[in-house]
C-alpha positions in Angstrom: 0.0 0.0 0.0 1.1 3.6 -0.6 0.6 5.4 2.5 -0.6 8.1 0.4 -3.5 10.3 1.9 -7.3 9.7 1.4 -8.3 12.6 -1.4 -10.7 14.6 -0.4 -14.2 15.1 -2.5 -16.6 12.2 -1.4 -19.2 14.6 -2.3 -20.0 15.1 -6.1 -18.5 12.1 -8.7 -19.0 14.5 -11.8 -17.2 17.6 -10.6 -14.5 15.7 -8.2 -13.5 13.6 -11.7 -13.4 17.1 -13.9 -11.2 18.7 -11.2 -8.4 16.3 -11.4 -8.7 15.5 -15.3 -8.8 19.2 -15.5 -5.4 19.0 -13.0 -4.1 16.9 -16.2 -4.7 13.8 -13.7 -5.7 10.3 -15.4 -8.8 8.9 -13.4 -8.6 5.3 -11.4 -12.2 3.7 -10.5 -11.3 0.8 -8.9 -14.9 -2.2 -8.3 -15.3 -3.8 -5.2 -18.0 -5.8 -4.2 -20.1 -5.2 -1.3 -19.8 -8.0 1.6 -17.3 -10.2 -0.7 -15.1 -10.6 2.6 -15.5 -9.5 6.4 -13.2 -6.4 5.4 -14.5 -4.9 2.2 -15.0 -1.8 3.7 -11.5 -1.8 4.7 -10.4 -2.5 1.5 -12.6 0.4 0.4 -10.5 2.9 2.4 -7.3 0.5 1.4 -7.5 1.1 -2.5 -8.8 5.0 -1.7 -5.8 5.9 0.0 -4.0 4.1 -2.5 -5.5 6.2 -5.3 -8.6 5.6 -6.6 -10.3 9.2 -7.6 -13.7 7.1 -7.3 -14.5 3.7 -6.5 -17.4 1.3 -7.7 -19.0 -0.3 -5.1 -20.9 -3.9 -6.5 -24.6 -5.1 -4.9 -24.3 -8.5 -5.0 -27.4 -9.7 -7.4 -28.0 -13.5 -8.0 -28.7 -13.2 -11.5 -26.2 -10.6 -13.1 -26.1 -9.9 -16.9 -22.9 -8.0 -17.8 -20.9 -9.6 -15.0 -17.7 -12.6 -16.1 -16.9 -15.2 -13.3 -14.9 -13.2 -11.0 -17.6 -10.8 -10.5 -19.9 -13.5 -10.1 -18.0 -15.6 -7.6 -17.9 -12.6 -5.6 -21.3 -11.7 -5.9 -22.2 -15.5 -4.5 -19.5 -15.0 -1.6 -21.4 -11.7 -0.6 -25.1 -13.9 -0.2 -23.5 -16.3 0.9 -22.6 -13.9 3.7 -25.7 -13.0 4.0 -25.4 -9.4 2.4 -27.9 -6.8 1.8 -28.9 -3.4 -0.1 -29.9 -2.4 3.6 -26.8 -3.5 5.4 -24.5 -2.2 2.5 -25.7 0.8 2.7 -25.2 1.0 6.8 -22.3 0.1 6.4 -21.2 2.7 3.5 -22.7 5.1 6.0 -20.4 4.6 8.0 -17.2 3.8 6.0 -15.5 7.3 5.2 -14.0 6.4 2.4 -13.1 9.7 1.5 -13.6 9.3 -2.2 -17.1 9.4 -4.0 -18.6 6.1 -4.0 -20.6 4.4 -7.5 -22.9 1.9 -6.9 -23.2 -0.9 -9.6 -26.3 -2.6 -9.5 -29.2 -4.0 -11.5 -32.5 -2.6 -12.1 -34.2 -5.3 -10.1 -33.0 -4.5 -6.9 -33.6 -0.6 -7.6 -37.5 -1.6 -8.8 -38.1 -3.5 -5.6 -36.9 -0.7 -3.5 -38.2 2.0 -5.5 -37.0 5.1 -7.4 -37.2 7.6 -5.0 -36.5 5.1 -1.8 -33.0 3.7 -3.4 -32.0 7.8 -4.4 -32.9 8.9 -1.0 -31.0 5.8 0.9 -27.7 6.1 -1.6 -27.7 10.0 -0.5 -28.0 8.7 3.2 -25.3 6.3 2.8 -22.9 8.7 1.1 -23.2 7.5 -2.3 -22.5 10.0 -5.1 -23.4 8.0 -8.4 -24.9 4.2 -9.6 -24.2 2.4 -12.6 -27.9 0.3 -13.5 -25.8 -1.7 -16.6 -29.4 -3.2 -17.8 -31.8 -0.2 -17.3 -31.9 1.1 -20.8 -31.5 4.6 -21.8 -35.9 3.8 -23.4 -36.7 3.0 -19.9 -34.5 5.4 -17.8 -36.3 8.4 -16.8 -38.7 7.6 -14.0 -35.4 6.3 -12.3 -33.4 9.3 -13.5 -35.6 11.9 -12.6 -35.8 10.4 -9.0 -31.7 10.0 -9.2 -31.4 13.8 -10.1 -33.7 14.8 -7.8 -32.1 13.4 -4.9 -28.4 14.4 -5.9 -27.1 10.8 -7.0 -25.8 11.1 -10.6 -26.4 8.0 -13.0 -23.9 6.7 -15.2 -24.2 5.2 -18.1 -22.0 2.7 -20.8 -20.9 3.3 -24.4 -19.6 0.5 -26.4 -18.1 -0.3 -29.5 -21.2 -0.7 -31.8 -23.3 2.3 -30.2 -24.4 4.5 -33.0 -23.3 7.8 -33.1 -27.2 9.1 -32.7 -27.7 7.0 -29.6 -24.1 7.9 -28.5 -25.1 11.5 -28.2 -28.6 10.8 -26.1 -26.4 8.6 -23.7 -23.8 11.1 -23.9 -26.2 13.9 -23.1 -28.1 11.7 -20.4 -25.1 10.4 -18.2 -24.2 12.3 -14.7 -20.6 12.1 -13.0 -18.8 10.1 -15.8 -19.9 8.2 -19.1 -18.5 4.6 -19.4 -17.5 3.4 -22.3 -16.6 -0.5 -22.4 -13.8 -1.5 -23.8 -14.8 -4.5 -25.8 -18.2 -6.5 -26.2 -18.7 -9.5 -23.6 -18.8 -9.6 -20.1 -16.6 -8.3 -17.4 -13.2 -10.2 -17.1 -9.4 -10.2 -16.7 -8.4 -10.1 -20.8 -4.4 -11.1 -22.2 -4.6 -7.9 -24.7 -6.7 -4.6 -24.7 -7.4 -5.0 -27.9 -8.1 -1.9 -30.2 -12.3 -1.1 -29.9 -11.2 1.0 -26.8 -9.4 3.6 -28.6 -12.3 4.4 -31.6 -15.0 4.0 -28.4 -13.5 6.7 -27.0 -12.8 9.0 -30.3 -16.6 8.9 -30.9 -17.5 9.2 -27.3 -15.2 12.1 -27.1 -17.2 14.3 -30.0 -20.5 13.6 -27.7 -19.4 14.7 -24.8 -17.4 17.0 -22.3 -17.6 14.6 -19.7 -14.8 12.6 -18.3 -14.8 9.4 -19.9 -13.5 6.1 -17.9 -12.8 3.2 -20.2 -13.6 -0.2 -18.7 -14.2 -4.1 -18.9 -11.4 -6.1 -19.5 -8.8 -3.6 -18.4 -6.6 -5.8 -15.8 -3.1 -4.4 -15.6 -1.4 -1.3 -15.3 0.1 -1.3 -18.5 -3.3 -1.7 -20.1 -4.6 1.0 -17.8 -2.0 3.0 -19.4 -2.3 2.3 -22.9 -6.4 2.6 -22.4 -5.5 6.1 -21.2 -3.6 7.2 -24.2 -7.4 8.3 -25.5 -9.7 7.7 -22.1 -9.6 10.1 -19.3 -9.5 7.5 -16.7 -9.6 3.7 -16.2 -12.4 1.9 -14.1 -11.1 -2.0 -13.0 -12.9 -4.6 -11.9 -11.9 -8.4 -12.0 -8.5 -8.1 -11.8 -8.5 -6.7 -8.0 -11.8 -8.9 -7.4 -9.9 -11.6 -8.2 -7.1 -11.0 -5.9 -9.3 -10.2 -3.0 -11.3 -13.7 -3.8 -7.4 -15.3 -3.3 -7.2 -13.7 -0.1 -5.2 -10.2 -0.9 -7.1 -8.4 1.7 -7.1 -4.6 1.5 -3.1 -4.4 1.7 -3.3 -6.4 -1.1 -6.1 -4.7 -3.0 -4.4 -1.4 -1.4 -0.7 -2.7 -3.7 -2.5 -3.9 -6.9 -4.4 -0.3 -7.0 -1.1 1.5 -6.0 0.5 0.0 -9.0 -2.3 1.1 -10.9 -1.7 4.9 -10.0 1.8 4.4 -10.5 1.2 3.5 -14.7 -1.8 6.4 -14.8 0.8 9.0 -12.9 0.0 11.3 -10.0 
């Protein structure tokens, strides 16, 4: 771990990522999943003070769509647990973490809840923004509307095959940061980067001014790096997953993200 110090700006995701892009930073959004281990929120504060300008914080689902093996594992480790929206949240109340916190989730547990319940109990809990990977942009605005009314801003994904007309109404619909995947398939540690990244970016990039994180199957610094050439940031999920499933722990999580700062810069 670097013994650097928790960032400040646990408040707003959209204008705490524009002020260090703007600061010529490179953005790191490390994924965690909630109640994976005993010390995930911990490991929250671990990879924060190790660098992360953001970090995404998983709800374990039992049926996930965009989400590889890792992911999935993890999700069943944090049932297993017996983990909750409700007890996440508490506990994300309570963590500090000292960066703004995303929550990935899936529409399901958002529907159950309801719109303006989840806004209101993500504000509670401290959470600045949520990912909802298969509520589509058709079928978005009762939960937007609730989402911006209550100060949580919603995320959305780009990939490689999204038409430059649909590009620019997720583009102009996306709060805090707009995603763009990159490469089709689920999440997962890949061997290469492989090139959609880089023209995912370009058209995302004549959309929007807003920071865009590339992410899904970026796994090691030097592809953090090389997905930065064009992205503003990086957001990395299986590849620290995977190390906390083998037991890493937040000094471990705290290294692998330290070493991801190191490749992106200061």
């Amino acid at each position: 771990m670097s013994g650097a110090p928790v960032r400040a700006g646990a408040g707003s995701l959209e204008s705490t990522l524009r002020a260090r892009r703007d600061q010529g930073a490179k953005l790191l959004i490390p994924y965690v999943m909630a109640g994976m281990t005993g010390d995930w929120v911990p490991t929250l504060q671990a990879v924060a003070a190790a660098g992360a300008d953001a970090i995404e914080v998983g709800l374990p689902f039992s049926d996930p769509m965009i989400d590889g093996p890792v992911i999935q594992a993890a999700g069943l480790a944090a049932l297993g647990r017996g983990t909750t929206v409700a007890g996440v949240l508490d506990e994300l109340a309570r963590a500090d973490a000292g960066v703004p916190l995303v929550v990935m989730t899936y529409y399901n547990l958002v529907f159950r809840a309801g719109h303006r319940r989840f806004a209101a109990d993500l504000v509670a809990a401290g959470v600045s923004g949520a990912l909802i990977p298969d509520l589509s942009l058709e079928e978005l605005d009762p939960w937007a509307q609730a989402a911006d009314a209550a100060g949580v801003e919603t995320v959305l994904m780009v990939a490689p095959p999204t038409p430059p007309e649909r590009m620019r109404a997720l583009a102009a619909r996306a709060r805090g940061f707009l995603y763009a995947v990159a490469r089709m398939g689920v999440t997962g540690e890949r061997a290469e980067l492989g090139a959609e990244v880089k023209g995912t970016v370009e058209r995302a990039r004549r959309a929007t001014d807003l920071p865009i994180c590339a992410g899904i199957g970026i796994s090691t610094p030097d592809q953090a790096r090389q997905a930065c050439e064009t992205a503003d940031g990086v957001a990395v999920g299986s590849a620290l997953v995977r190390r906390l499933l083998d037991g890493a722990g937040p000094e471990g999580a705290g290294r692998f993200v330290a070493e991801l700062r190191a490749a992106l810069g200061p």
